[in-house]
C-alpha positions as CSV (number, residue, x, y, z in Angstrom):
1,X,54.6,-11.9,27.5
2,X,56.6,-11.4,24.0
3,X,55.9,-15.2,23.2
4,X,52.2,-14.0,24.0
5,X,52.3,-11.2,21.6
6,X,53.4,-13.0,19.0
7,X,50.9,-15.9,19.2
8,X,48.0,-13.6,19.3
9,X,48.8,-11.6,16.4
10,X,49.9,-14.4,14.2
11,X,46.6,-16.2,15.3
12,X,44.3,-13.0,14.8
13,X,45.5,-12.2,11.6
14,X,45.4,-15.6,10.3
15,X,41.8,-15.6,11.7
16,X,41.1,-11.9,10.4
17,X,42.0,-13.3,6.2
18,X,39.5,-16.1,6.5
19,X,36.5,-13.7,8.0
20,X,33.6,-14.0,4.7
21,X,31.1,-11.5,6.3
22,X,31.1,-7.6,8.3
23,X,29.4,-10.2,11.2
24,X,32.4,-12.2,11.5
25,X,35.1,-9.3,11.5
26,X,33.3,-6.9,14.4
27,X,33.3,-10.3,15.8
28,X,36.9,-10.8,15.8
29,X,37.7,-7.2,16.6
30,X,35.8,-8.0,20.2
31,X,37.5,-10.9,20.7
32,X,40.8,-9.3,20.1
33,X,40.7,-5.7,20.7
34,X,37.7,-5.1,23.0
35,X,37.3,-4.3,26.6
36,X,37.5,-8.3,27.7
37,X,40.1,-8.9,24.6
38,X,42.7,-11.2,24.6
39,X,44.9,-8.3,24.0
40,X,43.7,-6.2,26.8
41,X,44.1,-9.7,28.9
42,X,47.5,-9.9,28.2
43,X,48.5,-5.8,29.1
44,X,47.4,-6.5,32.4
45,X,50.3,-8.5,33.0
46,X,52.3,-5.5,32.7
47,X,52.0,-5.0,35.9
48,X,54.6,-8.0,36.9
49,X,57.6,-6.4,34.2
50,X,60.5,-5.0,35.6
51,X,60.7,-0.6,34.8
52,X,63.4,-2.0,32.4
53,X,60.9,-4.4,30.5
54,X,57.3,-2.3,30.2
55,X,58.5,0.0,27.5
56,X,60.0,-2.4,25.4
57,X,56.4,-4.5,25.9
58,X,54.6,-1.5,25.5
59,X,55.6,-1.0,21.7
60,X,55.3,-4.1,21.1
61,X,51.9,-4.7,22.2
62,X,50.8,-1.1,19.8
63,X,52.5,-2.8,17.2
64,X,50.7,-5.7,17.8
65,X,47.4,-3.3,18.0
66,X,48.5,-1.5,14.9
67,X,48.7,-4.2,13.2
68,X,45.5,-5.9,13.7
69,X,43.3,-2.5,13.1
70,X,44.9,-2.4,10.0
71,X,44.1,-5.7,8.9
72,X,41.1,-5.6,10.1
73,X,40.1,-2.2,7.9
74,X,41.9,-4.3,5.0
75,X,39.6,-7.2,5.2
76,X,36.6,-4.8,5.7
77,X,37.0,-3.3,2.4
78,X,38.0,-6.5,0.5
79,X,34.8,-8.1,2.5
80,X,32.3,-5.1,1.2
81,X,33.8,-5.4,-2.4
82,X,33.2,-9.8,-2.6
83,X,29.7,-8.8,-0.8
84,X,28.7,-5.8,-3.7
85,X,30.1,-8.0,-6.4
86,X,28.0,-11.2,-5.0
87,X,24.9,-9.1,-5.0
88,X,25.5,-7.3,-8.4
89,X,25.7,-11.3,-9.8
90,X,22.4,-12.6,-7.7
91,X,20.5,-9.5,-8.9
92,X,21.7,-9.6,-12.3
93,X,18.9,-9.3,-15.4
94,X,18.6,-11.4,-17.9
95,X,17.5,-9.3,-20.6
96,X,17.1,-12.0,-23.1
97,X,14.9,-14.0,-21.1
98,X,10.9,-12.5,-22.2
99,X,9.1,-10.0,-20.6
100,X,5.6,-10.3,-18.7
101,X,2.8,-9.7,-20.0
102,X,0.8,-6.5,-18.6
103,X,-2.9,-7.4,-18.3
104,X,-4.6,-4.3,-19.1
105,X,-8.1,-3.8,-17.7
106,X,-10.9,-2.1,-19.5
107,X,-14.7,-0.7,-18.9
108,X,-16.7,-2.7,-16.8
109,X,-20.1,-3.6,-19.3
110,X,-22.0,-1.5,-17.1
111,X,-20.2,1.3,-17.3
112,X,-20.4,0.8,-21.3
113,X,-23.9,0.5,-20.9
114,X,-23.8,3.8,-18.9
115,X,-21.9,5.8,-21.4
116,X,-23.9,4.5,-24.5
117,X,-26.8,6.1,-23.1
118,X,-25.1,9.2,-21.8
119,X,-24.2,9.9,-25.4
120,X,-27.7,8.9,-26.6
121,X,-29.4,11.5,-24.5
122,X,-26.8,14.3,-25.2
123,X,-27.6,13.7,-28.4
124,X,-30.6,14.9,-27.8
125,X,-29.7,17.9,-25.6
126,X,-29.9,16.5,-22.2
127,X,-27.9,17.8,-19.3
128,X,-26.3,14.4,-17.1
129,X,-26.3,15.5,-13.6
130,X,-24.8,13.9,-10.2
131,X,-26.1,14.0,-6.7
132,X,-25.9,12.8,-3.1
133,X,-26.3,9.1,-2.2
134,X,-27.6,10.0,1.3
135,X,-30.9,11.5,0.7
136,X,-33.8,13.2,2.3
137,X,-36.8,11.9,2.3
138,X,-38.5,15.1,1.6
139,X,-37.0,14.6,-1.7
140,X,-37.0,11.0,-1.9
141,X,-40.8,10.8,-1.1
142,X,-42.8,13.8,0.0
143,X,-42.0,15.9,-2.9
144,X,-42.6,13.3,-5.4
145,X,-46.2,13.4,-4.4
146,X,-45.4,10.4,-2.4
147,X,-46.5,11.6,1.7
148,X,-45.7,9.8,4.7
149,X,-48.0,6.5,5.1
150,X,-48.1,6.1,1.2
151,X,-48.2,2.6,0.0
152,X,-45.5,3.4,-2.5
153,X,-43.0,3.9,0.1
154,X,-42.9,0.5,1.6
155,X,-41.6,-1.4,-1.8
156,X,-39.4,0.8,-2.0
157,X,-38.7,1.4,2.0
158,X,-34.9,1.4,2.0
159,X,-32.1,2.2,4.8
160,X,-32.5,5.3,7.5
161,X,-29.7,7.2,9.5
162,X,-32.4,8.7,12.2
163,X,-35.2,7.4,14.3
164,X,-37.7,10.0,12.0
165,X,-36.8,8.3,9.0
166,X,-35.6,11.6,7.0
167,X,-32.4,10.7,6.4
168,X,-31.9,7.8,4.0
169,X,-30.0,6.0,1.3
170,X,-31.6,7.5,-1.7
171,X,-33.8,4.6,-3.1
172,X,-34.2,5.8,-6.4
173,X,-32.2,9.1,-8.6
174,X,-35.8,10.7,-8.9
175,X,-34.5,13.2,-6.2
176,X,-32.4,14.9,-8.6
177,X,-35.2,15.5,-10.7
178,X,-36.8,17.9,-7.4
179,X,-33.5,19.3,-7.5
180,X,-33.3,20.3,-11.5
181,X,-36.9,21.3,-10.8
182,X,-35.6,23.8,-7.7
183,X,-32.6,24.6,-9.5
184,X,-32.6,24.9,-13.1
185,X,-34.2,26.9,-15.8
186,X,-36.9,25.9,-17.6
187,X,-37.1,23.9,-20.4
188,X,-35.3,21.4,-18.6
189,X,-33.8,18.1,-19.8
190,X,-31.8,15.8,-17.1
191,X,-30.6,12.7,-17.0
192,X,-29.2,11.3,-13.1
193,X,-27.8,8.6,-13.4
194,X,-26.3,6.9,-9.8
195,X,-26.3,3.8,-6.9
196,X,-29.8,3.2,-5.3
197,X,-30.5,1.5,-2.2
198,X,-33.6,-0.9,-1.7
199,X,-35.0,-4.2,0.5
200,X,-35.1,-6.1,-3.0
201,X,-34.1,-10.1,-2.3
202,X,-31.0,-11.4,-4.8
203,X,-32.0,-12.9,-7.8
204,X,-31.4,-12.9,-11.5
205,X,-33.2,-9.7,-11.9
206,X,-33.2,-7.9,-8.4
207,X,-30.1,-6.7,-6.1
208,X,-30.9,-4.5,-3.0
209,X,-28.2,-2.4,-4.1
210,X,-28.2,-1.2,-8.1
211,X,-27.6,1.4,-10.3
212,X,-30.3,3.6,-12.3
213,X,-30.8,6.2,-14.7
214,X,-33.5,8.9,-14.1
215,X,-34.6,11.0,-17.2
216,X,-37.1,14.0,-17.0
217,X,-37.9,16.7,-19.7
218,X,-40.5,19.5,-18.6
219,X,-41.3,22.2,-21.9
220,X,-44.9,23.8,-23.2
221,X,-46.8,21.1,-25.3
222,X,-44.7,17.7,-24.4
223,X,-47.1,14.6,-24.1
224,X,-47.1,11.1,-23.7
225,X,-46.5,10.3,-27.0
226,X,-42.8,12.3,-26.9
227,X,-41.8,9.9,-23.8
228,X,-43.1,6.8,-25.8
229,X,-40.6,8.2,-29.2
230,X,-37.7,9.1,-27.1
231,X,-37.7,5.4,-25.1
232,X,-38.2,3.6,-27.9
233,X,-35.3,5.8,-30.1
234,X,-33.3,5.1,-27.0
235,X,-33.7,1.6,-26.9
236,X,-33.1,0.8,-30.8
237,X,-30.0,3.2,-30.1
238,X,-28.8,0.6,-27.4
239,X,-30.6,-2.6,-28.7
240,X,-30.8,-2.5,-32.9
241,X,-33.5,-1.5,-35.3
242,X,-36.6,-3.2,-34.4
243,X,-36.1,-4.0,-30.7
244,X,-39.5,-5.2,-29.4
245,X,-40.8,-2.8,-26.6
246,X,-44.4,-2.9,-24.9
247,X,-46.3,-0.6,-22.7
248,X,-48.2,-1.3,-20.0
249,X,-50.2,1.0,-17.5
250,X,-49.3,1.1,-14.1
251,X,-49.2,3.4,-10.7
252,X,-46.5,6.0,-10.1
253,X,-47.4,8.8,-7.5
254,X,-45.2,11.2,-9.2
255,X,-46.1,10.4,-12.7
256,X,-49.9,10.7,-14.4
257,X,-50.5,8.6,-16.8
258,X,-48.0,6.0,-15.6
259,X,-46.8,2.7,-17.6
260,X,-44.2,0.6,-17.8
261,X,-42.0,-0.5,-20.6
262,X,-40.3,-4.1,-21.2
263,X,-38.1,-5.1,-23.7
264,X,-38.0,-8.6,-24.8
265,X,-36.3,-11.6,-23.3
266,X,-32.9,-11.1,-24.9
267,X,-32.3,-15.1,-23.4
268,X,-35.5,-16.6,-25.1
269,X,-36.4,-14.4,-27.4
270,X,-39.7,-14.2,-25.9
271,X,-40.5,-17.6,-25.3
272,X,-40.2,-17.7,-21.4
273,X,-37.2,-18.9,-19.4
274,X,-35.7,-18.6,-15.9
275,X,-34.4,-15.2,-16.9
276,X,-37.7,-13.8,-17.4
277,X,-39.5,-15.7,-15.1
278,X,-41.7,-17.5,-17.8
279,X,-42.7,-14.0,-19.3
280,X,-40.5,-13.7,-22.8
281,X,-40.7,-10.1,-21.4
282,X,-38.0,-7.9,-19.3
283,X,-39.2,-5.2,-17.3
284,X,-36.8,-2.0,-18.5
285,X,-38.5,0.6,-16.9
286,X,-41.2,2.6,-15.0
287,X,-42.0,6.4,-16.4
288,X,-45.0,8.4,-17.3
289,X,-46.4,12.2,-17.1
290,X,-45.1,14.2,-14.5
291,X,-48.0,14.7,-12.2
292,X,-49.4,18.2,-12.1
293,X,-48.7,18.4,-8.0
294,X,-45.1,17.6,-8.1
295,X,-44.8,20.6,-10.7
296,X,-46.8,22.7,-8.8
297,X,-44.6,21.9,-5.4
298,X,-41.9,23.2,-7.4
299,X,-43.1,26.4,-8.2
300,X,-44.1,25.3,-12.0
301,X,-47.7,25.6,-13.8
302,X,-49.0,22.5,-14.8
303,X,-51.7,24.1,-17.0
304,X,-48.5,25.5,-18.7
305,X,-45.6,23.3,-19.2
306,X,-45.9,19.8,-18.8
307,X,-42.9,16.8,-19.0
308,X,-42.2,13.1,-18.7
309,X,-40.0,11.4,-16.1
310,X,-38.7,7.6,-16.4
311,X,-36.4,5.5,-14.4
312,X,-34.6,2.8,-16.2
313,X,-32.5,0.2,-14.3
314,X,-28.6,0.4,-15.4
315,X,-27.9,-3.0,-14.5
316,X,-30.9,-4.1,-16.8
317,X,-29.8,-2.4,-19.3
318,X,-26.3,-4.0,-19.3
319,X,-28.1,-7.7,-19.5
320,X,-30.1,-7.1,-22.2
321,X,-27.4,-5.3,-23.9
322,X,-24.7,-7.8,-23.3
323,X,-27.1,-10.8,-23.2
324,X,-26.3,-11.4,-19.5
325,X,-28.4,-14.0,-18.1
326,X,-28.0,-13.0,-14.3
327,X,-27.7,-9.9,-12.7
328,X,-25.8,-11.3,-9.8
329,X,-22.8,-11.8,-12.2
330,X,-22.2,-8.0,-12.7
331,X,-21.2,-7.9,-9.0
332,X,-19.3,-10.4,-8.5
333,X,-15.9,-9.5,-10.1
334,X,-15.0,-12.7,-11.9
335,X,-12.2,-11.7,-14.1
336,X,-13.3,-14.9,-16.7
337,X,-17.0,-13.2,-16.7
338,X,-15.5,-9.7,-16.9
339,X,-12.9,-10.7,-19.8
340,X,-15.5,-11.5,-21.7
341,X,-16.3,-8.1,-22.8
């Protein structure tokens, strides 16, 4: 049993020295000094020692115990020490090698677009104002002189959230002009700019989902020709000095007279081309005399104040300010489109 002791802790501390990881050393402490140890193997054989021998064997084998928990603690620490300085040297920084290059991102050209006008028509005293992408129709339709069963409402029909149709996706930011109507003071002068929901089919110049600008300005004495300055000022603001613009009539149920306004082909310079469909002309926007029954339905008199609504597309806007030949690249999020401005 001596012969024993002496074997196993030559051999376990021989083994203990060489042990690289903390794995390998709670390994060899099992092996050695657990439950099923070969050192816990060997006390069992105390049982066959004489009275005169188990002491004597007994010290030996604490000795032998001793000596391998310390060794085993010894190694731990060296172990921890090779493992910190082999992590310090893989994690090391070269700080002589050059750093990477941040890519910083900027304003999407929409969003320019968006705030060149927002400045334009503070400039002028206007008041921006926000509101709710889920709409009522009430607002969206009725009170814009535009009833249930009006043609109007199926071009721009849009996306309901109840079987009566009167909750919607807004599909247009006239709404907020009800709302300034309800809510504000008058003179009133708003701009709502904001998403818009509609069944339009993709293509160069139509997404079912865009952005638009609504203006409106109600005082005593405004006429048509105050809309027709202020869209063109607006325009040469965005555009340059001498942007071509035409007028031509059309039917709004909330405005009266109603026209739109085009800009020319920024792609063709008013030749015709896929852009503009052949035209040379871009539609911009629709806008025109607020009609004397959606004033009344908000408590004004038309036979004393009077005011001009528009609503300009945001996403056109961008194109002809940018020169972008497709819509559809706005949305798509291609970093080499994008970069470019």
């Amino acid at each position: 049993m001596k012969e024993q002791l002496k074997l196993l802790r030559e051999s376990s501390l021989s083994a203990i020295a060489e042990a690289q990881t903390g794995e390998e050393l709670e390994a060899l402490r099992i092996k050695y000094l657990g439950k099923k140890g070969e050192l816990t193997a060997i006390l069992k054989q105390m049982g066959k020692l004489s009275a005169e021998e188990r002491p004597v064997m007994g010290q030996l084998a604490n000795e032998v115990r001793n000596a391998l928990e310390a060794s085993l603690e010894e190694r731990k620490s060296a172990v921890s020490a090779l493992m910190l300085e082999k992590r310090l040297a893989d994690e090391a920084i070269d700080v002589t090698i050059p750093g990477k290059k941040q890519e910083m991102g900027h304003r999407h050209p929409m969003y320019t677009a968006l705030d060149e006008i927002k400045e334009i028509f503070i400039g002028m005293g206007f008041t921006i104002l926000d509101g709710p992408e889920v709409e009522l129709a009430e607002l969206n339709f009725d009170r814009l002189n535009a009833e249930e069963g009006h043609p109007s409402r199926d071009w721009s029909d849009t996306f309901y959230f109840d079987e009566d149709s009167r909750v919607m996706l807004r599909s247009q930011t006239s709404p907020m002009q009800v709302r300034a109507m309800d809510t504000m003071e008058l003179p009133i002068r708003i701009i709502a700019p904001g998403r818009v929901y509609r069944k339009d089919e993709v293509d160069a110049t139509h997404s079912p989902m865009f952005h638009q600008i609504e203006g409106m300005a109600i005082d005593k004495g405004i006429t048509m020709a105050d809309l027709k300055g202020t869209l063109n000022t607006v325009v040469e603001q965005l555009y340059g000095k001498g942007t071509k613009t035409r007028f031509r009539p059309h039917h709004f149920p909330f405005t009266e007279p109603s026209c739109e306004m085009d800009v020319q082909c920024h792609k063709c310079g008013g030749v015709g081309c896929p852009t503009c469909k052949g035209e040379g002309w871009i539609e911009l926007l629709g806008a025109g005399m607020i009609h004397p029954r959606v004033l009344e339905m908000a408590g004004i008199d038309p036979n004393v104040y009077s005011g001009w609504a528009f609503g300009i597309g945001l996403e056109r806007t961008a194109m002809r300010r940018f020169k972008i030949a497709d819509l559809r690249l706005i949305f798509e999020n291609d970093v080499r489109f994008l970069e470019q401005f």
